[in-house]
C-alpha positions in Angstrom: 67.6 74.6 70.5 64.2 74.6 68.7 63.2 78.0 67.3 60.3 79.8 69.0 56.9 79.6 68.0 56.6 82.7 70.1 55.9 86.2 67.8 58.4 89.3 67.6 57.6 92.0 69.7 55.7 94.4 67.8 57.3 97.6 67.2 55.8 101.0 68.7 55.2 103.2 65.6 55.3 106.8 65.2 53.7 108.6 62.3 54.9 112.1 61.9 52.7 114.7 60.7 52.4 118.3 60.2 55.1 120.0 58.8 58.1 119.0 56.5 59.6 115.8 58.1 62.1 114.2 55.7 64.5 115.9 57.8 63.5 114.9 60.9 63.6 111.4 59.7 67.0 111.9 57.7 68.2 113.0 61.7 67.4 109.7 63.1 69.2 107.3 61.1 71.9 107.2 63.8 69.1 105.8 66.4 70.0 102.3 67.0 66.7 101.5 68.4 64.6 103.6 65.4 63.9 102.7 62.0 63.1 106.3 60.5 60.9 105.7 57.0 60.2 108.1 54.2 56.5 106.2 53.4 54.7 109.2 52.3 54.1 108.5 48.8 53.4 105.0 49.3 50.3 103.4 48.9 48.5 102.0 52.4 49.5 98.4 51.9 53.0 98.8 50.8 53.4 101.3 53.7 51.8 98.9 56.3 53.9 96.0 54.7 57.3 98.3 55.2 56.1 99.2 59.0 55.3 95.7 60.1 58.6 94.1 58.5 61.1 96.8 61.0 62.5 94.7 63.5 63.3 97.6 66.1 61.7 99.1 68.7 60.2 101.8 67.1 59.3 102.7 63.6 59.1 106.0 62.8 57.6 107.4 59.3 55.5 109.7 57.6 52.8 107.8 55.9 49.2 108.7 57.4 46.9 106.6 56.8 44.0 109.3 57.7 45.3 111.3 55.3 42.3 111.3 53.0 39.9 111.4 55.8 41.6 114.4 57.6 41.7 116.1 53.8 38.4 115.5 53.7 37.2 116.7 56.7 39.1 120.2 56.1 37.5 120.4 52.7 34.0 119.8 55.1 34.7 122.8 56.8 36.2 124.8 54.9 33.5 124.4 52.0 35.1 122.9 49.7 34.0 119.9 49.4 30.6 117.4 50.2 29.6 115.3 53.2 29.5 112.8 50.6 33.1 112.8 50.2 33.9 112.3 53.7 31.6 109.8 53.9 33.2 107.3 51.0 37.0 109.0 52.0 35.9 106.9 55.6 34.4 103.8 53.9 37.5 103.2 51.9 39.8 103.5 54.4 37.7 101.4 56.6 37.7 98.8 54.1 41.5 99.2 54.2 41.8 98.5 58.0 39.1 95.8 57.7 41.9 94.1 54.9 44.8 94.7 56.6 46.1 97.3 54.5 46.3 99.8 56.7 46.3 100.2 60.4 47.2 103.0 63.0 50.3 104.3 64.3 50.8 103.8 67.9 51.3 107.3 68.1 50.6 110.4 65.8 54.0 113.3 66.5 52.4 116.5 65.1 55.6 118.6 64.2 55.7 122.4 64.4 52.0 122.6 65.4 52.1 126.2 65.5 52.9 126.3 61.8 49.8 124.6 61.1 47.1 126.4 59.3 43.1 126.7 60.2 41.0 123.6 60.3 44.4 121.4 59.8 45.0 122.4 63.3 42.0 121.4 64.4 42.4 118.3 62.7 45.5 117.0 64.2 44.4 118.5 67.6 41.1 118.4 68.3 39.1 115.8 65.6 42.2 113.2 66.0 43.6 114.4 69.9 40.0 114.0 71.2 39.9 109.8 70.5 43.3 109.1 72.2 45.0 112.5 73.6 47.9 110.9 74.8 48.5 109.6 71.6 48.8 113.0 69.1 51.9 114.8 70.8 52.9 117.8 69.3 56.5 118.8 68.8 58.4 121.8 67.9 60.0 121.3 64.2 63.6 120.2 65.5 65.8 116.7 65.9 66.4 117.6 69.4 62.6 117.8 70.3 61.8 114.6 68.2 64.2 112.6 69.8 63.4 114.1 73.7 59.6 113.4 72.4 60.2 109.6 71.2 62.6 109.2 74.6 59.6 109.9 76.6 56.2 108.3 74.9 53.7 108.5 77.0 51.3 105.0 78.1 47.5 105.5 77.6 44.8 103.2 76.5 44.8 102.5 72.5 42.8 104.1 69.9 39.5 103.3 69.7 37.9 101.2 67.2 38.1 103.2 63.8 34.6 102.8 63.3 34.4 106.5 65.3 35.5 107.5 61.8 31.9 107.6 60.6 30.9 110.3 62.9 34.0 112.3 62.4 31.5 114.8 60.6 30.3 115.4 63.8 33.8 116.9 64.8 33.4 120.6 64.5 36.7 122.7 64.3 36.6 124.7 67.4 34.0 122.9 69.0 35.4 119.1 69.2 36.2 117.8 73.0 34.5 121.6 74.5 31.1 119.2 74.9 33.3 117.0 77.4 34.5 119.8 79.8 32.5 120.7 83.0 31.1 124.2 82.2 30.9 123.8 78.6 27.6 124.8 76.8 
């Protein structure tokens, strides 16, 4: 039998954020279908390397690759840092999805949301939930709940082209997605 030309299913990947998840991802190493990595101090294209060589259903880890755009646009609004910053924060990591170096989980699982602080919150659920709100799912900061959460993805349409990162300045804390509801001044 010749081998097939055909690619490997691509896995679904999960990036937790939020609060402390080395546990979370130390609880599902007895998931046959998950491969649970601890990618968080790992720069983009090593991390993007490790995610694409899993061959299982679902990758789960906690590298972001928005994390300096998301710290940047905290520092924004909470004064203490430029526009300027955010700006080449969101140039660079374009560059890095332009390369290949980094790309987008499938899904973002924000754990313990109601431990999150200020404009972080508004971050993970309002700046990053508006794109693709089926695709940030918060979860209370337990193994159970991860595992119910992963059982029970949700579909939706992917995340938009990142290029929505260069009006993410735009995205007020406590404002973003209140322009899109009926009623909303």
């Amino acid at each position: 039998m010749a081998p097939s030309s055909e690619p490997a299913p691509r896995s679904t990947v999960v990036a937790l954020v939020g609060a402390d998840s080395e546990p979370l991802l130390s609880g599902l190493s007895d998931v046959p279908a998950v491969r649970a990595l601890s990618l968080r101090e790992a720069e983009p294209a090593a991390a993007t390397r490790a995610v694409a060589s899993a061959s299982c259903p679902y990758v789960v880890h906690d590298a972001d690759p928005l994390e300096h755009v998301a710290a940047a646009w905290v520092e924004l609004y909470e004064e203490k840092a430029t526009l300027g910053t955010l700006e080449v924060e969101v140039e660079t990591l374009l560059g890095l999805f332009a390369a290949g170096d980094a790309v987008m989980p499938d899904y973002y699982v924000v754990v313990g949301p109601e431990s999150i602080e200020g404009t972080w919150r508004h971050w993970w659920l309002g700046a990053l939930a508006h794109r693709a709100p089926s695709r940030v799912l918060p979860v209370e900061a337990s193994g159970a709940a991860l595992r119910a959460r992963l059982r029970a993805l949700p579909s939706s349409r992917p995340w938009p082209d990142p290029a929505w990162l260069r009006r993410v300045q735009f995205d007020i804390p406590d404002r973003i997605g209140l322009r899109d509801q009926s009623g909303a001044a």
